[in-house]
SETOR-807627 format. One record per residue: residue number from 1; residue in one letter; x, y, z of N, C-alpha, C, O in turn. Coordinates in Angstrom, 2 decimals, always signed. Example, Ala and Ser with C-alpha at 12.3 -4.5 7.8 and 13.67 -1.06 7.14 Angstrom:
BEGIN
    n  res       nx       ny       nz      cax      cay      caz       cx       cy       cz       ox       oy       oz
    1    A   +13.19    -5.69    +7.80   +12.30    -4.50    +7.80   +13.20    -3.30    +7.80   +14.24    -3.32    +8.46
    2    S   +12.85    -2.25    +7.08   +13.67    -1.06    +7.14   +12.90    +0.03    +7.87   +13.41    +1.14    +8.04
This chain:
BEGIN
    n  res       nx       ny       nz      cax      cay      caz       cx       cy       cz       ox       oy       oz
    1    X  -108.04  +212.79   -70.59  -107.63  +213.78   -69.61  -108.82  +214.15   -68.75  -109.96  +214.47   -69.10
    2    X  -108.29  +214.05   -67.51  -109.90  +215.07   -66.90  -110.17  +216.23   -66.78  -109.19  +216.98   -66.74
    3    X  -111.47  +216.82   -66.69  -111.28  +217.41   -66.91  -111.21  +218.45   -66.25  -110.80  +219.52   -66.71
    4    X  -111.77  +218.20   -64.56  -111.45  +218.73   -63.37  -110.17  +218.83   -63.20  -110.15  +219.65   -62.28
    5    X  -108.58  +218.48   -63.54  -107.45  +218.90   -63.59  -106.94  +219.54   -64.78  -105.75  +219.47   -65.09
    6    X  -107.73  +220.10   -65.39  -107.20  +221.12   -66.39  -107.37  +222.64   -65.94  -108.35  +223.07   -65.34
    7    X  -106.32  +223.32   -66.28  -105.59  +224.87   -65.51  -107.07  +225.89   -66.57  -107.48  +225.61   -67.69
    8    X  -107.32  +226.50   -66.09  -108.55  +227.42   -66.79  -107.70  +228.81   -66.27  -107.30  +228.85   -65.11
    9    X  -107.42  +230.03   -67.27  -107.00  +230.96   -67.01  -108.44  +231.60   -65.75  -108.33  +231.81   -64.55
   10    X  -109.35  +231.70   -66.41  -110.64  +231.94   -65.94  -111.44  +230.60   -65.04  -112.01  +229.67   -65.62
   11    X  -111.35  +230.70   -63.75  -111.20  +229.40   -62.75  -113.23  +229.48   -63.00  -113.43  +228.29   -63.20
   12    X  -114.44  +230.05   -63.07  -115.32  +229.24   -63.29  -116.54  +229.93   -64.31  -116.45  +231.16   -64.38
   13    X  -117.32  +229.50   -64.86  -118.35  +229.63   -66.05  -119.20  +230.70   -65.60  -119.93  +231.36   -66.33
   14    X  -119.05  +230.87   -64.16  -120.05  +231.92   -64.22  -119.24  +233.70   -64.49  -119.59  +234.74   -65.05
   15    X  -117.90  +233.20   -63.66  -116.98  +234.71   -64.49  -116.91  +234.65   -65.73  -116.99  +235.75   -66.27
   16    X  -116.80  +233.69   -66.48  -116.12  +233.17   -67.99  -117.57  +234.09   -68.90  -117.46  +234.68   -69.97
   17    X  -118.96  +233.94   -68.00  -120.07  +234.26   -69.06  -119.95  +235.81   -68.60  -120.12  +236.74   -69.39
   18    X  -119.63  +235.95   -67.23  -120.02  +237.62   -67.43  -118.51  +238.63   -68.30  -118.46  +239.80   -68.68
   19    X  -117.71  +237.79   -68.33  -116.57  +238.59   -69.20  -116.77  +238.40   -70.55  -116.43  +239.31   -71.30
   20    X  -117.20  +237.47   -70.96  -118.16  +237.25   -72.56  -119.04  +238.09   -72.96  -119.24  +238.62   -74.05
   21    X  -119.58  +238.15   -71.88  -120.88  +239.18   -72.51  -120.19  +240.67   -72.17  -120.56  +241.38   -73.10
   22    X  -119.53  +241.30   -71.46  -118.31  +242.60   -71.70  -117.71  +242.49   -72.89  -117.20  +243.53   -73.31
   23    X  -117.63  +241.55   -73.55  -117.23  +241.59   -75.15  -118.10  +241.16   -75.79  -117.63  +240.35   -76.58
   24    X  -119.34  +241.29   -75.92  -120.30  +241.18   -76.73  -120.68  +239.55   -77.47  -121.23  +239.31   -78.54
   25    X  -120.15  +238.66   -76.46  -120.29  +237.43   -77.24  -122.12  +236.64   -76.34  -123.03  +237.28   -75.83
   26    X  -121.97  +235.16   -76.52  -123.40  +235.18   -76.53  -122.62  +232.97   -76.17  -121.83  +232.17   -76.68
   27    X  -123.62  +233.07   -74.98  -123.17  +231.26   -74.94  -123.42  +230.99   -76.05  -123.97  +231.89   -76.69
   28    X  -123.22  +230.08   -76.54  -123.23  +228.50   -76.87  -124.11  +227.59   -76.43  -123.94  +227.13   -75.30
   29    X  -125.28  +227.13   -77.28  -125.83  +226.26   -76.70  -125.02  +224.55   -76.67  -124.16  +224.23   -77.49
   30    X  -125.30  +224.03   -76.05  -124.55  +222.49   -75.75  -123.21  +223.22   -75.71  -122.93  +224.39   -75.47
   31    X  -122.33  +221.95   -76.10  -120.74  +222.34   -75.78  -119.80  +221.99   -77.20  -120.24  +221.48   -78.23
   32    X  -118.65  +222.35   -76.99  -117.65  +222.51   -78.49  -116.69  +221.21   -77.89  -116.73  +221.07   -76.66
   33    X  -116.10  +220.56   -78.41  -115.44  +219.40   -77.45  -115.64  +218.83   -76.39  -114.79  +218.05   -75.97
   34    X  -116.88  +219.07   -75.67  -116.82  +218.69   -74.39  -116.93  +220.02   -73.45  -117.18  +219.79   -72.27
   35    X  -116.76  +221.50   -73.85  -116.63  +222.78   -73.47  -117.54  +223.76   -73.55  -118.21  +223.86   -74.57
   36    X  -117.69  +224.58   -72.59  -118.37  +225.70   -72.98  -117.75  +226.73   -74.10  -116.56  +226.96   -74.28
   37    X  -118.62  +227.15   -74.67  -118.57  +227.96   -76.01  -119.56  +229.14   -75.73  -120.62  +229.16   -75.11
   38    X  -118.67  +230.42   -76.58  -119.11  +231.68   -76.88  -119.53  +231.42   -77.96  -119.64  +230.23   -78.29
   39    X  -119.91  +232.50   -78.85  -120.13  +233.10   -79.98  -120.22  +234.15   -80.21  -121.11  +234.78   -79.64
   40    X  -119.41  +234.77   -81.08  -119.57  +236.63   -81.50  -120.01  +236.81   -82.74  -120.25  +235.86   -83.49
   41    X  -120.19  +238.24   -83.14  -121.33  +238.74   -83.84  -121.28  +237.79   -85.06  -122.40  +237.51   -85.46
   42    X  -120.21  +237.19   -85.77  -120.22  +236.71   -86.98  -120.69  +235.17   -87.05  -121.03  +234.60   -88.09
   43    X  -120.66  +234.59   -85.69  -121.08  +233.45   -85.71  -119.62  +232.23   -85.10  -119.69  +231.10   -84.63
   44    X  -118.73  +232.89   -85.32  -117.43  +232.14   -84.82  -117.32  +231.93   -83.48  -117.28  +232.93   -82.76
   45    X  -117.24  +230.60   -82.89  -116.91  +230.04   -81.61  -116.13  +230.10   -81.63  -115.34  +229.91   -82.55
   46    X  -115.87  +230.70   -79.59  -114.52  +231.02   -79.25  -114.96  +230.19   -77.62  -115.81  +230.14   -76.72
   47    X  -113.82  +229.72   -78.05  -113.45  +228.47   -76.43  -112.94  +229.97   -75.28  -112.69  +231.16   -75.44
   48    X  -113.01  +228.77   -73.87  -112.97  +229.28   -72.90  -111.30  +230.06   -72.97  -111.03  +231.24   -72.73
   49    X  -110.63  +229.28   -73.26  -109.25  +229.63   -73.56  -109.25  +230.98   -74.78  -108.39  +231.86   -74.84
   50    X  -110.16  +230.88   -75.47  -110.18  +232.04   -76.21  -110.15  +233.14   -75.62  -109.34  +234.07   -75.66
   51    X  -111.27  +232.93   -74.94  -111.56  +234.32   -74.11  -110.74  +235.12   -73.20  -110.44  +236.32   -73.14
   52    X  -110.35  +233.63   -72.21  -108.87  +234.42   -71.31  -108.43  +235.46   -72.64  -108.67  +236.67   -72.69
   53    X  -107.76  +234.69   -73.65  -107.02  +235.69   -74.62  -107.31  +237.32   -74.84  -106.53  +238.27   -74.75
   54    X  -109.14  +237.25   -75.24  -109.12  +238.17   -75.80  -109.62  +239.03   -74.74  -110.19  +240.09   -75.04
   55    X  -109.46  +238.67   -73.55  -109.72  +239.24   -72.00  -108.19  +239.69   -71.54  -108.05  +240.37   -70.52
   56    X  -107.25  +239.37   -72.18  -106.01  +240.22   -71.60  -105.08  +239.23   -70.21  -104.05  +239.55   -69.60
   57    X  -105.98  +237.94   -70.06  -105.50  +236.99   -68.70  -105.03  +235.92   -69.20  -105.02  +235.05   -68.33
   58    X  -104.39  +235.35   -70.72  -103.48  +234.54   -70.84  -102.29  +235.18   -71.87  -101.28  +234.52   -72.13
């Protein structure tokens, strides 16, 4: 799949990091599948799609 035609609730990385860090998460160094990745306080990665979630936009 490519990956320039995949639907992102959150259209680019630089909103995606400043709404991450409003919830206290922290990049990801390298990537999780091919993706940018959070991390919150416990250590659990949360995909971009996560975040829409726990951002209230999917």
């Amino acid at each position: 799949m490519n990956r320039m035609a995949q639907f992102h609730p959150i259209p680019t990385l630089r909103e995606a990091d400043k709404i991450a860090k409003s919830l206290g998460l922290v990049r990801g160094k390298g990537t999780y599948n091919g993706a940018a990745y959070w991390k919150d306080a416990n250590g659990q990665i949360v995909t971009r799609d996560r975040l829409a979630e726990l951002a209230g936009l999917a």
